[in-house]
Structure formats: structure tokens, C-alpha cells
C-alpha positions as CSV (number, residue, x, y, z in Angstrom):
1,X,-3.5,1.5,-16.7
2,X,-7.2,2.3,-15.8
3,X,-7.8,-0.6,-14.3
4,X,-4.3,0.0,-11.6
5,X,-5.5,3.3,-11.0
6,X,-9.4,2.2,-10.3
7,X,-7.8,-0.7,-8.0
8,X,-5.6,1.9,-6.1
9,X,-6.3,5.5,-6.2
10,X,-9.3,4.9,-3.5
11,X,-7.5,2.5,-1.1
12,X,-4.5,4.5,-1.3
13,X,-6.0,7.9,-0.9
14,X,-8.0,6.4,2.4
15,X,-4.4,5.2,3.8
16,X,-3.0,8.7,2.7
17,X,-6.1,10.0,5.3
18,X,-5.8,7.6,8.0
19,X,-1.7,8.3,8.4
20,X,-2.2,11.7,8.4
21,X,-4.8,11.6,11.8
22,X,-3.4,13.3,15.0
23,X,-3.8,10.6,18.1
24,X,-2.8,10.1,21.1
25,X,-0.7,7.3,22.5
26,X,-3.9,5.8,24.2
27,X,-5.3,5.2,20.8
28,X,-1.9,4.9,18.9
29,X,-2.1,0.8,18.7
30,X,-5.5,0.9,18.0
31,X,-5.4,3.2,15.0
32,X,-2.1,1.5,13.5
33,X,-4.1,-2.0,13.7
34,X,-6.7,-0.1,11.6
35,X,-4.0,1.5,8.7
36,X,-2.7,-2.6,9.0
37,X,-6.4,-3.7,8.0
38,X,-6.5,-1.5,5.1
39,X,-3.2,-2.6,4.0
40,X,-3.7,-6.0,4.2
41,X,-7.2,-5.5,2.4
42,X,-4.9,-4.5,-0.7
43,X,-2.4,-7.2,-0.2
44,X,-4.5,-10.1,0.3
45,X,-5.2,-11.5,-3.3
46,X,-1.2,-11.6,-3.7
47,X,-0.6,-13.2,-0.2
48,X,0.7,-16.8,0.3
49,X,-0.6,-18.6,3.6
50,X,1.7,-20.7,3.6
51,X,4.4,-18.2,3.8
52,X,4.1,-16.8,6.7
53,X,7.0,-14.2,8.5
54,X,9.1,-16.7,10.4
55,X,9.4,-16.8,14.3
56,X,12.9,-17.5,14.0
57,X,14.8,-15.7,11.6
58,X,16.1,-12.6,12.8
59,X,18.1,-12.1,9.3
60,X,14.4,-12.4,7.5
61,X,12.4,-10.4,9.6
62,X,14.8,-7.5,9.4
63,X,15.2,-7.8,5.4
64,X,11.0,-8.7,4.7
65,X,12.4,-11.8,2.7
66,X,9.5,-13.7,3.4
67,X,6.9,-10.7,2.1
68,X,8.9,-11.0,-1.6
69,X,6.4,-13.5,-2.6
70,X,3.6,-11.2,-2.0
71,X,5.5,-8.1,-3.4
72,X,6.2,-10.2,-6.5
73,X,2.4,-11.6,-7.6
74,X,1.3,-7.7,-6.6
75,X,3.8,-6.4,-9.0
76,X,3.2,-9.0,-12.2
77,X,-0.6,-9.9,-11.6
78,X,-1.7,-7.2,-14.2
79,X,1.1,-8.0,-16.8
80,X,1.9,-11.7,-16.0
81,X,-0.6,-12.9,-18.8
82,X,0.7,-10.8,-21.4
83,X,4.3,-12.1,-20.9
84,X,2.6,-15.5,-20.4
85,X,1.2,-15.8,-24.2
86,X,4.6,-14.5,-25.9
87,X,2.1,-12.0,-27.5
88,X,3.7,-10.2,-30.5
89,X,3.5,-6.4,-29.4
90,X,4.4,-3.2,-31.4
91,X,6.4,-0.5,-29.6
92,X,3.3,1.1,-28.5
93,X,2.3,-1.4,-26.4
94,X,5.6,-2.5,-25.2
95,X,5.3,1.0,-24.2
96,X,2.3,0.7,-22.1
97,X,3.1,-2.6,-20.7
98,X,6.5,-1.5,-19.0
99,X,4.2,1.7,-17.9
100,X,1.8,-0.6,-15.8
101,X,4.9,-3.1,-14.9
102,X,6.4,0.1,-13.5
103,X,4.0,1.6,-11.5
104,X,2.4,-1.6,-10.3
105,X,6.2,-2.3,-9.1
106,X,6.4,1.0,-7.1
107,X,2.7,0.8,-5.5
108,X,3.2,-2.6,-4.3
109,X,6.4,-2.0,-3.1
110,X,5.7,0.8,-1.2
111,X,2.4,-1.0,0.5
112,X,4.2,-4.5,0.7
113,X,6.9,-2.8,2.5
114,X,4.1,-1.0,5.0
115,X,2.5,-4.4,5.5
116,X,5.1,-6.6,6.2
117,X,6.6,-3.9,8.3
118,X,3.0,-4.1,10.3
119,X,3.5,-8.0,11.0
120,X,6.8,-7.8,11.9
121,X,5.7,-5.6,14.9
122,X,3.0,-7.5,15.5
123,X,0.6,-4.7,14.8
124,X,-2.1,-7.0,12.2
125,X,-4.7,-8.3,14.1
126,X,-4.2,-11.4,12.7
127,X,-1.0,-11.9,14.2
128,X,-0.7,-14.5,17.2
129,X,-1.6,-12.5,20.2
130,X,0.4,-15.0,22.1
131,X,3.4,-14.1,20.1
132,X,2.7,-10.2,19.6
133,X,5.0,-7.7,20.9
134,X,4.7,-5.6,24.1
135,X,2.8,-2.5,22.5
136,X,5.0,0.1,22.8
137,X,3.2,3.9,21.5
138,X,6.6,5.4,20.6
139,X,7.7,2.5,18.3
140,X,4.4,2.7,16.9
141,X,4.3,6.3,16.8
142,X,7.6,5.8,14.8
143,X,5.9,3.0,12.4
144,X,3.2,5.3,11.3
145,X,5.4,7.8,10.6
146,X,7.7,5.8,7.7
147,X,3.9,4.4,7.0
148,X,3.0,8.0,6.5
149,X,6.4,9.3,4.5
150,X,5.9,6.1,2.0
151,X,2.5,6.5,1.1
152,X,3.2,10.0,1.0
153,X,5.6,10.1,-1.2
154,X,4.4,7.4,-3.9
155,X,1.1,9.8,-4.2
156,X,3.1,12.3,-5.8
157,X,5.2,9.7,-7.6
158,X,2.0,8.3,-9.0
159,X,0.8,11.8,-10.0
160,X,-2.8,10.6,-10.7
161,X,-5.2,13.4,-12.8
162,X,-8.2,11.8,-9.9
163,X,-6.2,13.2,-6.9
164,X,-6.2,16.7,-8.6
165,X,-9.6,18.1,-6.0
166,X,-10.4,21.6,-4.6
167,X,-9.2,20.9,-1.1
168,X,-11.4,21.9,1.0
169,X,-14.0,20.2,-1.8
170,X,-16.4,22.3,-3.4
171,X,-20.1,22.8,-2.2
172,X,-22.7,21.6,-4.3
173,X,-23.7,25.1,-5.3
174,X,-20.2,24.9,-7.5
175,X,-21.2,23.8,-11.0
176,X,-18.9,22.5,-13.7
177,X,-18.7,25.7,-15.5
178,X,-17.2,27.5,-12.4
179,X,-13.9,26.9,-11.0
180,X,-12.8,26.5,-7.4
181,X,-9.2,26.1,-7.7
């Protein structure tokens, strides 16, 4: 579980930061293009080039299909090898295994969802310009805000000990012995 929680807990905190910015709608675009970068920064090593959102399908836009690839090698690529080997494991381990299946599955639902939601719209950079959407600042405006409320609510879900900080943080005159919260 370390190693899902070293992977994540960064990325997703900085995307928790980012969502959370107050803009204007001359910089709305901009900024979502930004939150897309970062996402796809997390999503890449599961992403399949040759499966990309089709151009014709209004049925698989609207229902992601085409991102369940991605969503799928996110979700098993820190338990895939155990499964793979048949490993014998005792209860314990079972235990820990469905633990990291489980919250893998939630993380990379939530930011596989936010991505592929990002492409749709035509908000990644790498998107076709000649095929991207008008920009419009209220649909965007609208996008960062179910951005915002997933991320926001799979922090909590994830209820990592690293997250727990004195916010504002504490100088550097604040030793361990004394407490800030």
C-alpha cells in the first residue's frame, strides 16, 4: 500500500490545489488545460494509443467506453502480478491485496473519469486543435467544478495519515516536540 500512496498522495494533493484556485473566465481554459496535464501525467503509463476517444460515437463519448482500457490497467497494474503467479496467500494477505485492489480501483476511477471527461471537451492539449470544441468558460467553469467535487471527495475517502498537516503549515521555529494543531 506504500507504494499507491507514494505514487498518489503528491499528484493528487497538487490536483486537490489546482481545482480549488479562484479564476476568471479569461484564464478559465487555460487553467483547466493545466489540471488536464496533471491528469494525464498520472494516467499515461495505463493509456493505450491506439485507443483513442472516437470522433464518431456519440453513445461512447457520453458513457467514456473508450477510457475503460485505461481505467482497467490503472486499477490492476499493482496487483495484476500477484493474480498472475496463482501465488498461494494466507488470509492476511488476501487481506492486503483486496486493500490495494480497492483503493487503486477508486483512485483511478475517480482520475480516469476526470481525464477522459477533459478529452471529451477537448480541453487536453493534445487533442486535435482542428477538432476541439469552441471554448466555452461556463462549460468549463462547470468541468472544473465535478473535477473539483471528485478529487474532493476521494481525499477524504482515501483518508491518508500524510494529508493530516497544520494548515496554515508550521514555521520552522515549530519543532517536533511542540504541537501546532
Amino acid at each position: 500500500l506504500r507504494v499507491v500512496v507514494d505514487l498518489y498522495v503528491n499528484r493528487l494533493e497538487m490536483m486537490q490545489h489546482l481545482l480549488n484556485v479562484t479564476l476568471d473566465d479569461g484564464s478559465i481554459f487555460g487553467h483547466a488545460q493545466q489540471v488536464q496535464r496533471r491528469l494525464r501525467t498520472v494516467v499515461l503509463p495505463y493509456t493505450v494509443f491506439a485507443a483513442p476517444p472516437p470522433n464518431t460515437s456519440v453513445t461512447a463519448n457520453a458513457t467514456n467506453s473508450w477510457a475503460a482500457q485505461v481505467f482497467r490497467e490503472c486499477a490492476t497494474s499493482h496487483t495484476a502480478s500477484v493474480a498472475a503467479h496463482g501465488t498461494t496467500l494466507t488470509s492476511s494477505e488476501c487481506l492486503l491485496v483486496q486493500a490495494v485492489q480497492e483503493t487503486t480501483r477508486e483512485i483511478c476511477r475517480v482520475v480516469t473519469k476526470v481525464w477522459a471527461s477533459g478529452m471529451m471537451t477537448g480541453i487536453d492539449p493534445l487533442y486535435p486543435p482542428e477538432q476541439r470544441p469552441e471554448a466555452d468558460s461556463d462549460h468549463t467553469r462547470t468541468l472544473l467544478g465535478e473535477w473539483k467535487e471528485g478529487v474532493t471527495q476521494l481525499i477524504p475517502w482515501l483518508d491518508w495519515s500524510v494529508w493530516v498537516k497544520c494548515r496554515p503549515a508550521c514555521g520552522f521555529e515549530v519543532t517536533k516536540s511542540s504541537s501546532c494543531l
